[in-house]
C-alpha positions, -999 to +999 in steps of 0.1 A: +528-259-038+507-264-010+519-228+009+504-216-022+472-236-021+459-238+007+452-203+015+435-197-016+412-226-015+405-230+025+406-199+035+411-213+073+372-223+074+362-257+087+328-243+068+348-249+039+363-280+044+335-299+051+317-283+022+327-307-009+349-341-001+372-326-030+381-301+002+381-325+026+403-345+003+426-317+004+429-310+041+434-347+052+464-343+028+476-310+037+476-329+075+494-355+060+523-339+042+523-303+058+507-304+091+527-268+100+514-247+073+478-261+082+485-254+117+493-219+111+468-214+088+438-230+103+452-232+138+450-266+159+423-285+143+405-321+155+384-332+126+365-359+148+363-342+180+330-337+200+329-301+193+323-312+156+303-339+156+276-312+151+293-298+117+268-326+103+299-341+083+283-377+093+253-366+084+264-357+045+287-387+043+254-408+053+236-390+021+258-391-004+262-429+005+227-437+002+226-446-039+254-466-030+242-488-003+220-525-011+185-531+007+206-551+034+232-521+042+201-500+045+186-514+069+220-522+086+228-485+085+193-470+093+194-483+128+225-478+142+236-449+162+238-424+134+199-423+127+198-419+167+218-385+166+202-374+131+171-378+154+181-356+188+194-334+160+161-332+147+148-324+178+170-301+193+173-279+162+138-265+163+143-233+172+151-209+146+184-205+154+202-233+153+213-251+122+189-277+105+202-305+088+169-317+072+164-298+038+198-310+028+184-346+043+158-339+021+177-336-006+199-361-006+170-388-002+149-370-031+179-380-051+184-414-039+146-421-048+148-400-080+175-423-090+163-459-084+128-456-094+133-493-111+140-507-074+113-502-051+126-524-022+153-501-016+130-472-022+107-482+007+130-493+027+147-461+032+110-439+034+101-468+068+139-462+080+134-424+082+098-427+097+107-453+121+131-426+140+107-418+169+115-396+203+093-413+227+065-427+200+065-394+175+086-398+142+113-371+140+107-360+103+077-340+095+043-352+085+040-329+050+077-343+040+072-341+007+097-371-005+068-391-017+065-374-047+097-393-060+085-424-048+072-454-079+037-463-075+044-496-066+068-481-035+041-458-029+013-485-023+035-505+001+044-475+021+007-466+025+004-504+034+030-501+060+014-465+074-019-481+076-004-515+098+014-495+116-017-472+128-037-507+133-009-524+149+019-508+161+054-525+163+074-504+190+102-530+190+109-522+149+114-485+161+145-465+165+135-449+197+155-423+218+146-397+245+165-363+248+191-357+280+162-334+293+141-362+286+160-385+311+167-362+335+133-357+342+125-396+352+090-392+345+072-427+347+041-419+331+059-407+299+075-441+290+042-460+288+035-477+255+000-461+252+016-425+250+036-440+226+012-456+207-010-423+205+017-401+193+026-425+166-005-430+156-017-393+153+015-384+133+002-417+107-029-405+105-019-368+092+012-386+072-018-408+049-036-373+049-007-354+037+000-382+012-034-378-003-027-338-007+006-348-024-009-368-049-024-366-081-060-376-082-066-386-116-034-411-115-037-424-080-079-424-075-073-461-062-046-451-035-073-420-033-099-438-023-082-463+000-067-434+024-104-422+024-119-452+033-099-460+056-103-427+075-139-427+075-144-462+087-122-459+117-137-424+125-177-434+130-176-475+126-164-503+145-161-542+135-190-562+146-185-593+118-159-596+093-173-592+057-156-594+025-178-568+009-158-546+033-121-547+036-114-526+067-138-550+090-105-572+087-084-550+103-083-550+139-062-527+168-037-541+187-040-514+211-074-501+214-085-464+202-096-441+230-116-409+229-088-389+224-073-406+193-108-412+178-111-370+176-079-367+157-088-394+138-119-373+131-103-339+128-081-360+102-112-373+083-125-341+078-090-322+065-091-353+041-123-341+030-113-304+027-085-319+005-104-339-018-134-307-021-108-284-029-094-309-057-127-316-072-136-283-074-105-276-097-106-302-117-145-319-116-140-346-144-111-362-121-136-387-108-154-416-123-189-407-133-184-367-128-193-374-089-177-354-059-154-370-033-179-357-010-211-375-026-189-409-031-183-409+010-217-402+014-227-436-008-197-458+012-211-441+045-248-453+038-236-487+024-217-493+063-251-484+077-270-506+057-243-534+069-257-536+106-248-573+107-213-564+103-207-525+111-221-506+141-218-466+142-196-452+170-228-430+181-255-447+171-285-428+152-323-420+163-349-428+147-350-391+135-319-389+128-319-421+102-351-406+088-334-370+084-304-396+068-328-411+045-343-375+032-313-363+027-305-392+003-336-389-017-332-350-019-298-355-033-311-375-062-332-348-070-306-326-069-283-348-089-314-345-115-307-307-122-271-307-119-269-287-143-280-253-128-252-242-104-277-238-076-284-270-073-247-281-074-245-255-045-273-271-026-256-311-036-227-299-016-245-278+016-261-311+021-237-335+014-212-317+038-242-314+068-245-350+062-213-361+064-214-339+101-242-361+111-218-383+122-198-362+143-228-346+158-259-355+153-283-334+169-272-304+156-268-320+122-305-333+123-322-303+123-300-287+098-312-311+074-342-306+075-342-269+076-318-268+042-344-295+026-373-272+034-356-243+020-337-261-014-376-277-016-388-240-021-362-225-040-368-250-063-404-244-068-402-205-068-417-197-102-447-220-091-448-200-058-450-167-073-477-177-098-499-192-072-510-163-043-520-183-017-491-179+005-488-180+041-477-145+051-466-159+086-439-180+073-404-163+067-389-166+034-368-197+028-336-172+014-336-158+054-342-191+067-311-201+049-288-173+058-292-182+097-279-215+084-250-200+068-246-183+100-245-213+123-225-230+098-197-202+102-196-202+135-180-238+135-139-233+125-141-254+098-123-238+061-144-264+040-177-249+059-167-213+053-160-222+018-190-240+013-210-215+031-194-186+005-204-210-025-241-213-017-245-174-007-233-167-040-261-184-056-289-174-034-279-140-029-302-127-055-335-137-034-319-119-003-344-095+018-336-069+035-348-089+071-319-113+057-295-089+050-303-074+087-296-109+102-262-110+088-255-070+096-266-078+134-234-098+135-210-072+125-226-046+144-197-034+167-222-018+194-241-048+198-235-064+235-212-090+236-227-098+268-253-111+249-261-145+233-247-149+199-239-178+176-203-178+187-198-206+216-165-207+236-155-240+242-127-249+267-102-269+253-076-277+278-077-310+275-066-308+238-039-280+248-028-307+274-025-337+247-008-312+227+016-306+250+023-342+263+027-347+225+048-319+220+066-325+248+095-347+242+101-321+208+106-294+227+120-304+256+155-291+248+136-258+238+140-234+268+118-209+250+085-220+268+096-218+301+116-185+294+077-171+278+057-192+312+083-168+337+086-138+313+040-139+321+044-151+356+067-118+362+041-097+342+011-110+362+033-105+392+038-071+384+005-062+373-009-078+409+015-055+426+008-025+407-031-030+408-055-017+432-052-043+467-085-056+477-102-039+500-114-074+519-081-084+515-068-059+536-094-062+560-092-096+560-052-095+568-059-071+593-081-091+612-059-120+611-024-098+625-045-080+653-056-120+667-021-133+662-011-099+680+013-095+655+004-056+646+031-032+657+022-003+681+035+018+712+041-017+733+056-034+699+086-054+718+069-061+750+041-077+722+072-097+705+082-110+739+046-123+745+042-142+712+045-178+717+061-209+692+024-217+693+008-189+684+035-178+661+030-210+645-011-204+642-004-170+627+013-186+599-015-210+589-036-184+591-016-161+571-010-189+542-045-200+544-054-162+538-031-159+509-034-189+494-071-181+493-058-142+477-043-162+454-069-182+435-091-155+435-065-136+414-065-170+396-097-169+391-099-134+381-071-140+352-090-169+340-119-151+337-098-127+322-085-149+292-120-163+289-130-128+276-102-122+259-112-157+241-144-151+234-134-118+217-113-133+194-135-161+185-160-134+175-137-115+155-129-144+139-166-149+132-168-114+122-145-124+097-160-151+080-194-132+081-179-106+061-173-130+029-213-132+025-208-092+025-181-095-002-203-120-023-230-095-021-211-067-032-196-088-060-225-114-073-250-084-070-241-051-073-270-039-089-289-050-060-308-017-034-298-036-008-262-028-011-268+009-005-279-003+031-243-015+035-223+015+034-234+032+072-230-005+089-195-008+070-185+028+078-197+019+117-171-009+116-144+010+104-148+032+128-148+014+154-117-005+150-099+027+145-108+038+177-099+007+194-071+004+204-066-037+203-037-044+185-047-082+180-040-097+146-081-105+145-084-069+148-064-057+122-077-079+101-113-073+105-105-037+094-083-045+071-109-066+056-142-041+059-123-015+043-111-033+013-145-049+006-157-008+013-135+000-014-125-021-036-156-040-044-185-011-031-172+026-035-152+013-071-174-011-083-180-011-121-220-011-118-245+004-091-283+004-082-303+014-109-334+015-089-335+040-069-363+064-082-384+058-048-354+067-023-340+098-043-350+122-013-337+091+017-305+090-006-301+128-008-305+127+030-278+099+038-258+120+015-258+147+038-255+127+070-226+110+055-210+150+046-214+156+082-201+124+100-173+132+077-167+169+091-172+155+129-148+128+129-116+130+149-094+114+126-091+121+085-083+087+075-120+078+090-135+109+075-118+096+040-144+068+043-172+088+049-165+112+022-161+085-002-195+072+004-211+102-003-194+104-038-210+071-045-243+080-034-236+111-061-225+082-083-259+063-080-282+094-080-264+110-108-272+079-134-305+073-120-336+091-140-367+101-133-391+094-157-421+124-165-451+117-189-464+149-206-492+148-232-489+165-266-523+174-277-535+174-306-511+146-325-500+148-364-532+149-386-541+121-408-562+114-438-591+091-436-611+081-470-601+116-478-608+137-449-582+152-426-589+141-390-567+152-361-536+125-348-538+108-317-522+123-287-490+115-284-474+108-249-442+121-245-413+105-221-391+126-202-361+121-181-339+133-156-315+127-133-321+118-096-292+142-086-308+175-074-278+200-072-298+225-051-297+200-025-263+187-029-243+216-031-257+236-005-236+202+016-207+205+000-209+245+008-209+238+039-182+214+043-162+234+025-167+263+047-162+243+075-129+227+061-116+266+051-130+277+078-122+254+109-092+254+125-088+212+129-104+202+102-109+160+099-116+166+057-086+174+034-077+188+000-076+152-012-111+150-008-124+176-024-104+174-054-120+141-057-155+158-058-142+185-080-129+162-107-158+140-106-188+161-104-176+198-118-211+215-117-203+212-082-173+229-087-184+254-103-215+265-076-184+263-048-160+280-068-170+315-050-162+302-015-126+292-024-123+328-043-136+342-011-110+325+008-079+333-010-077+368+006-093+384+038-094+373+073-088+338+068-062+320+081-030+315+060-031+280+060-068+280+051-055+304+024-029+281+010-054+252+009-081+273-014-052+283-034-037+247-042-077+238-050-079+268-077-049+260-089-056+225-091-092+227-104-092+258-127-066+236-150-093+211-153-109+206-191-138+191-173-151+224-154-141+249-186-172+231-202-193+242-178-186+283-189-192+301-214-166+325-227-171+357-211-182+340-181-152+321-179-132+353-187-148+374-156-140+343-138-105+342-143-104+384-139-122+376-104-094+353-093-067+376-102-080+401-081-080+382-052-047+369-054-032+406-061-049+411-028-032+388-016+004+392-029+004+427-015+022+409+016+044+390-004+079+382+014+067+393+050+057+356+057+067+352+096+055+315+099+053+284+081+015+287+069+023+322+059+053+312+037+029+285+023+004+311+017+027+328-007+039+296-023+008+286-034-003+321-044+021+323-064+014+291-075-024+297-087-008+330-104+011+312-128-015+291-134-037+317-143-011+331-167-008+294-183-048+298-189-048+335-196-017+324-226-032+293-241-069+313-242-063+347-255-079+363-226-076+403-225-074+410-187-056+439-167-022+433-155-013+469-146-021+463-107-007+433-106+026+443-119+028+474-097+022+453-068+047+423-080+075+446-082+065+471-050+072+438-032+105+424-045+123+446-020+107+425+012+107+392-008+146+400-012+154+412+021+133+393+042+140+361+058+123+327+045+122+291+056+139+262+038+115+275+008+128+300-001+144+295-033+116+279-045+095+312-036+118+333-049+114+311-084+081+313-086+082+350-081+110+358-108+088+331-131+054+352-129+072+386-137+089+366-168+057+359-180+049+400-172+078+406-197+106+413-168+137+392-164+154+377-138+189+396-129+220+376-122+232+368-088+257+387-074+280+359-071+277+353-108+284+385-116+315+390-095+326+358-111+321+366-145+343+401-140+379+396-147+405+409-125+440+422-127+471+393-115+504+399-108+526+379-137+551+381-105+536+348-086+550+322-065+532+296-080+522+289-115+489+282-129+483+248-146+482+249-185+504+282-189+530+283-216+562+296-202+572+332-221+595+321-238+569+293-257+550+320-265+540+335-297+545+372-303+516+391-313+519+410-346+508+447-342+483+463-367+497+478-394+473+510-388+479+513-352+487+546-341+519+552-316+494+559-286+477+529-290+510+508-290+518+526-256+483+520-246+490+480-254+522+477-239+516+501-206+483+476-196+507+448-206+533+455-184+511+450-157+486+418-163+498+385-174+494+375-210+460+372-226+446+341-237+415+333-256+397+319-224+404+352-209+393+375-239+361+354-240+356+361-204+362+398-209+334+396-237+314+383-216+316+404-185+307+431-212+277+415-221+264+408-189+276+443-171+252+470-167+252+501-188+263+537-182+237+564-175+246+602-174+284+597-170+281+575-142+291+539-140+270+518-137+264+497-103+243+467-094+212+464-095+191+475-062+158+458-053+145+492-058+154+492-096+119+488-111+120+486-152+104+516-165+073+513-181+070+533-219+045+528-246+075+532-274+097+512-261+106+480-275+128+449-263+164+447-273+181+412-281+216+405-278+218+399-315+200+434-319+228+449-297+259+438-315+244+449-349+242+481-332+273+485-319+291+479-352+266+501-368+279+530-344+312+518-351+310+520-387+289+557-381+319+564-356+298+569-327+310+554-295+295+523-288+275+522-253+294+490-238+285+482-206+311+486-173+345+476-185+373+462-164+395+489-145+422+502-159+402+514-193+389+547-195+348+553-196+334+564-234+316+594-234+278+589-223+250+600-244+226+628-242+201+630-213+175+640-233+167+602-249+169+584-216+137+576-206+138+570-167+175+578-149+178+546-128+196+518-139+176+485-153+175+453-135+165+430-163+191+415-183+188+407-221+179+377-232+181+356-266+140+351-262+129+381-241+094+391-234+076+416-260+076+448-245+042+473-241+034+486-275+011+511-290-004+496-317+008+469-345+028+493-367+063+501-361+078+532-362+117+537-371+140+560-340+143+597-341+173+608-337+176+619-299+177+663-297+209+674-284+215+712-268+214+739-291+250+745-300+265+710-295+278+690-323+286+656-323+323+646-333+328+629-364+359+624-391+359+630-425+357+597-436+323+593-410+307+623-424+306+607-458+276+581-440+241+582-439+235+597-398+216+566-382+199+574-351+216+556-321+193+546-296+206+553-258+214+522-241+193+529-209+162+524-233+175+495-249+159+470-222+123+448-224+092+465-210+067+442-193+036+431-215+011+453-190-017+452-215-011+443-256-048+444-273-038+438-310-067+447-340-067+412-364-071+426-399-086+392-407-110+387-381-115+421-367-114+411-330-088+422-304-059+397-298-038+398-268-010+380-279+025+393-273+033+411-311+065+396-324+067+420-355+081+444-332+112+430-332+115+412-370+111+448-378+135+461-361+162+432-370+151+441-406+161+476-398+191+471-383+202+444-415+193+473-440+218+499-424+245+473-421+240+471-455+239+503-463+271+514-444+291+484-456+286+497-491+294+535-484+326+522-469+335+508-497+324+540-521+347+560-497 
């Protein structure tokens, strides 16, 4: 049983034995009983060896054995020296390829609090056991673990408890504390103080309470809330002076005391709290008691610390200014709070409440940010009293651009609750912006502004908090070799970038000097020199040569630091850039009515171009473009609404139009021009649904009758408009850059974009509609050639530009274009090169176009030309040799003539398919799905066949196997599809010279329409004309010459729906019987004379004649239609139906 097992449900995995204990159950068994059969099939296996201690199986056991365990086993288990390796494992898997045991941790313990949420002893005391596993201070387990959410409120409070006397006063003995082999080897004294310790456990708190907070819901837990909060910002700006009761946290005191560094985490914590609790708020405002912010409740605890003096002091104490800015602040918020109800003032509550809160953290800045935003929120608010009263002091700037260099200095700062701030209050005073304002905040996105030059972007060095990072970081990834691999991967590229740079010129000098003193320059008397060189003064040329370099070196230092400080100072400006461009997005959005935003499009345009040509592949820079262009056109060029206000620029707008045309034309690359050309279209959008309003005056008015006397009417006043678009302007533009584009051998604009002015402005179209006929033929290049071809093609199809014709107009339109691409199918199939063969494609392309239009319209235009020059070239476009495109050329050609009335012959290979030929029966190997002989059935002979036809049957029987029906309706076939006989002669395939023959009397011939002809010339007892039969039969007499019209063989096959042929006019004549030489008489039986003589008409004749010209007379409406005449051939089918008739019922007479 188990040989049978244990293959199936092992598989010779250890994977798989440590998966489920039900397969661990089973191996410890199969070692047990079979031990062999495991051996074999898993090979030598040591469950508990070192090599598998990592397999994690301790680790699972530990999980699943948590709901089983009491308070006391907990905390019996949770310190031993399992936690101890779950924590180096913890530490030592951080790189992303080795195995990480803590989502299934995380699962396991989500489960165990999930399932005693009645007990929340054991539930806390598992949450302290996991974050009391430190590596030199820092807790293993990550500060977003997002096991709280499982925890009962009452667990929850005491773990917050414990957190927050934890940060106050840290127990080091009640950790499980470990350090990494790395860790030990590198006996480093000043990494085993307590105070590191104490820091890094005390930064990884302060995020955990903040995390907690993010993990929470507000509107359940507002007093757990509102603890974390307080706590925050009391030991962030405020210290202990006197115990109160009024205010818990002056209770709490530090065992260890907070330095600088841990008061700005602490700080940089506060303010992430903040971002949390604004970004809640704002989701769900009626969350807090009363309706107020998170933001304006801190405010209220701060001011109530401040107003404790006797018991709180402030970290940085305030000025005298400062408190008064403070105390404004207060009293402008209750203003605010007054007319809450208008979302500007909401948007002011929260600029101010935010600056305030920063008054804390630094309070000069802060100060005069206050009272900048009060002065400009004091005369928002009285606007309308401002614009009634005139007396206004010209000299002062507006209080809208006042407040955009606020929002400017405010994005600066990399804060995501200032940016978000910043974006909220733009949106509401956006509709007061200036154009100086707008300017202010263009200035910063100008890419040609020098960034040598002051800006609101400051570059602070932070290496001191890259260093605490690092000492934090440190024992985590100590066991990670990646950083030193990256620190000798750059040290090699520096090295390598020193050696291949240019040397210093005082360098070398330098080093020169120093080896011609120490004598140590080789020359003519080199060895003699060596000889002479003392220990001493071999000894004084080394210092002198390491001073030198040592001295080369921190210059190079210096220059790579300088280096990076650039390179800094760039990205921080992108990244400014970047946060700048939201107020652009805001504009574009909140106001896009507004004139100001048609000063955006050349600044935008300017920064897409410039970040295409850079070539800095930084993430900042790619997504600054990415950015620009998506606000360009997404939310400008495609925006729903425009400026309706531009009856004063018309003539500046028509001239940025064609500056934009031209930019477009000049640039290098066609994705950049795309942008260009795209503005311009909007600008057409703009202009063409602007008016211009004229008054003219209608003298006299109606008449009217007063106390009975006519008197003349006022005069009225009568109100014109018109749009702002003037095309005489405009198109002479586009002219050109279509010229240009057709013109131009590397052109930046494409087909793309002028399909897109085409389609959206076609009286446009039509005024350029000459140049593209112009170059469809000629001179030009055959690329150019193709590209005015594919934009006829595309635009002529176009319901939007028929409107703009009138009939005949639109008729000598379409004549015009046919022309020109006759002219230029007279090369067709000499194509030598790709644009040539692409040439002809799309030629032939815009011809069937224009024979869908000339179709679906009724146009009458000539074809004659056309059709002589189609099949003079079918010869080359046959013989000649094509790209990969070929085919598709040679369908397009085969699908205009089909629309000329020719068809398409068969292939060769068809035809040599199609025609049966003569087997052996004697053959070595049989053919599958043949009856034998003998299974055959013998075939009864006709009781009228004659004695030469039953030699006839059995002489081509003797030689060719037996018939089947496959084969019969093969041979049927072949006759279908072969050509016919002229003059005697076999016929052959068809040449590239065969040209159908054009005659006026000559109509199409269906297939149906031939077989009733044949069995009427059977029943007549004429020979049937049947096309080339197999060998071995003999060739029927061919007709007459003197009713073949043409002697060469026809290439176009019959169809079931063939092509109406050239007609005279809409009646239809019956055949003539064809004349014969005097003195010839046809031979007919006795029983054949008896029947009416039909006229047979020659098969050479019998084939469809292209539709050169059909001009039909309506007897309704007395105009010309063009339309192919179908009664041609219902009257012949009626014809041919009649003498059927007719000879069936003579037969029977006779």
């Amino acid at each position: 049983m188990f040989q049978e097992i244990l293959p199936k449900v092992l598989k010779g995995d250890l994977k798989v034995v440590l998966s489920s204990p039900k397969h661990l159950e089973l191996f410890l068994l199969a070692k047990q009983r079979v031990p062999t059969e495991l051996e074999k099939l898993m090979g030598p296996v040591h469950l508990f060896s070192h090599e598998n201690i990592p397999s994690y199986l301790c680790f699972r056991l530990l999980g699943a054995a948590l709901p089983l365990l009491s308070k006391e086993n907990l905390q019996l288990v949770m310190r031993g020296d399992l936690i101890r390796h779950f924590g180096e494992h913890m530490v030592i898997a951080k790189p992303q390829n080795l195995f990480k045991f803590a989502p299934e941790m995380s699962t396991y313990v989500t489960t165990f609090l999930e399932g005693c949420q009645d007990d929340p002893e054991r539930q806390l005391a598992v949450l302290v056991a996991f974050s009391s596993i430190t590596n030199q201070g820092l807790p293993v387990m990550p500060t977003t673990w997002r096991v709280t959410r499982s925890l009962s409120p009452h667990a929850l409070q005491s773990y917050v408890a414990w957190l927050q006397n934890m940060f106050l006063q840290p127990n080091l003995d009640s950790l499980v504390d470990f350090s990494t082999a790395n860790q030990k080897k590198a006996q480093d004294t000043s990494l085993n103080v307590p105070e590191r310790a104490v820091f890094r456990l005390r930064k990884w708190i302060i995020h955990r309470l903040v995390s907690i907070v993010d993990q929470l819901h507000l509107e359940k837990e507002e007093a757990l809330t509102e603890q974390v909060a307080r706590f925050c910002l009391f030991h962030s700006f405020f210290k202990t002076k006197k115990p109160t009761r009024q205010i818990p946290e002056t209770k709490q005191h530090f065992s260890f005391p907070v330095d600088e560094r841990a008061r700005e985490f602490i700080i940089s914590a506060f303010f992430s709290l903040l971002q949390t609790l604004s970004t809640k708020f704002r989701k769900s405002p009626n969350q807090v008691t009363g309706g107020q912010s998170w933001s304006y409740r801190l405010v209220q605890l701060a001011n109530m610390l401040l107003n404790h003096s006797h018991n709180v002091a402030i970290l940085t104490p305030f000025t005298v200014q400062q408190r008064q800015a403070w105390d404004q602040m207060l009293e402008t918020l209750k203003e605010l709070e007054a007319r809450s109800s208008e979302a500007k003032a909401t948007a002011f509550q929260h600029l101010l409440l935010l600056v305030g809160i920063h008054l804390f953290k630094s309070p000069v800045e802060s100060c005069e940010l206050l009272g900048d935003i009060q002065a400009c929120i004091k005369k928002s608010m009285e606007q309308k009293t401002r614009r009634s009263n005139k007396a206004i002091n010209s000299q002062e700037p507006p209080w809208v651009e006042v407040m955009v260099e606020i929002l400017l200095s405010l994005l600066a700062q990399p804060s995501h609750l200032m940016r978000q701030v910043a974006r909220t209050v733009f949106g509401h005073i956006c509709s007061h912006l200036t154009s100086r304002g707008l300017k202010l905040i263009l200035d910063v996105l100008n890419p040609q502004m020098n960034e040598d030059e002051d800006s609101n972007v400051v570059v602070t060095d932070d290496s001191c908090e890259k260093q605490g990072k690092d000492e934090e970081d440190e024992g985590s990834d100590s066991e990670d070799n990646s950083g030193s691999e990256a620190d000798s991967e750059e040290g090699e590229e520096s090295e390598e970038e020193e050696r291949d740079g240019d040397v210093d010129p005082g360098f070398r000098q330098q080093l020169m000097a120093v080896l011609q003193a120490g004598k140590a320059l080789g020359g003519v008397d080199s060895d003699e020199d060596e000889e002479e060189l003392g220990d001493e003064a071999m000894m004084a040329l080394d210092q002198n040569l390491a001073s030198l370099f040592a001295e080369q070196k921190l210059r190079i230092q210096a220059r790579r630091d300088e280096k990076n400080k650039l390179q800094k100072e760039k990205t921080l400006r992108r990244d400014f850039q970047i946060r700048v461009l939201d107020l652009i997005e805001v504009l574009v959005t909140k106001q896009p009515e507004s004139p100001l935003v048609l000063e955006l499009l050349e600044p935008l345009l300017s920064i897409i171009r410039h970040s295409m040509r850079s070539r800095g592949s930084t993430k900042q820079e790619r997504d600054l473009l990415h950015k620009t262009a998506r606000v360009f056109m997404h939310h400008l060029c495609r925006a729903r609404h425009y400026c309706h206000e531009v009856d004063n620029c018309a003539e500046a707008l028509h001239a940025q139009v064609e500056r934009l045309v031209q930019q477009a034309g000049h640039q290098a690359d066609s994705s950049v021009a795309l942008y260009y050309f795209n503005a311009s279209l909007y600008l057409l959008r703009v202009l063409k649904g602007n008016t211009k309003r004229h008054f003219h005056e209608k003298a006299p008015g109606l008449a009217q009758k007063v106390e009975g006397k006519t008197c003349p009417g006022p005069t009225l006043t009568i109100l014109k408009t018109a749009s702002c678009l003037d095309l005489s302007i405009v198109t002479p533009v586009y002219s050109s850059a279509l010229s240009s584009f057709l013109t131009k051998r590397n052109s930046s604009l494409t087909v793309s974009m002028f399909l897109s002015l085409f389609s959206r402005y076609p009286v446009i179209c039509k005024n350029l509609l000459p140049i593209l006929i112009q170059h469809v033929a000629g001179s030009t290049r055959p690329r150019h050639q193709a590209q005015a071809c594919l934009l006829l093609q595309k635009t002529l199809s176009t319901r939007e530009l028929r409107v703009c014709f009138e009939d005949p107009e639109w008729e000598q339109l379409i004549g015009h274009v046919l022309a020109k691409v006759t002219e230029a199918l007279h090369t067709l199939g000499e194509a030598q090169s790709k644009p040539e063969h692409q040439k002809e494609l799309a030629s032939l392309e815009l011809l069937n176009t224009l024979f869908k239009t000339i179709n679906h319209e009724k146009l009458t235009v000539d074809l004659t030309t056309l059709l002589g020059v189609l099949q003079g070239q079918q010869q080359s476009l046959q013989q000649g040799t094509h790209s990969s495109g070929s085919s598709r050329l040679y369908d397009l050609y085969w699908q205009a003539m089909k629309m000329l009335g020719v068809q398409r012959p068969k292939s060769e290979k068809k035809e040599a398919k199609d025609v049966p030929t003569q087997s052996p029966i004697s053959m070595k190997r049989k053919k599958k799905g043949f009856l034998p002989e003998t299974k055959k059935r013998k075939k009864r002979k006709a009781e009228n066949a004659t004695p030469e036809a039953d030699a006839t049957a059995a002489a081509a029987s003797g030689d060719q196997p037996p018939s089947t029906g496959k084969k019969r309706r093969k041979k049927r076939k072949a006759k279908v599809l072969a050509l016919p006989q002229v003059n005697g002669t076999p016929a052959t395939k068809s040449s590239t010279s065969d040209i159908p023959t054009l005659s006026p009397s000559t109509p199409a011939k269906t297939p149906k329409l031939q077989k009733e002809r044949e069995k009427l010339s059977q029943v007549n007892g004429a020979a049937p004309m049947s096309p080339t039969e197999p060998t071995g039969k003999k060739h029927q007499k061919a007709l007459p010459k003197k009713g073949v019209l043409g002697t060469s063989p026809q290439s176009a096959l019959p169809r079931k729906k063939a092509r109406l042929s050239l007609v005279s006019r809409t009646s239809v004549r019956p055949w003539s019987p064809p004349e014969r030489p005097p003195g010839e008489e046809p031979a007919q039986s006795s029983r054949d004379k008896c029947l009416p003589q039909w006229p047979v008409r020659p098969e050479s004749t019998q084939r469809p004649i292209p539709c050169v010209r059909l001009s039909l007379m309506s007897p309704k409406s007395g105009q010309v239609d063009s339309r192919p005449c179908s009664r041609t051939f219902r009257g012949l089918q009626n014809l041919s139906s009649e003498a059927l008739a007719i000879s069936a019922l003579y037969s029977k007479i006779c």
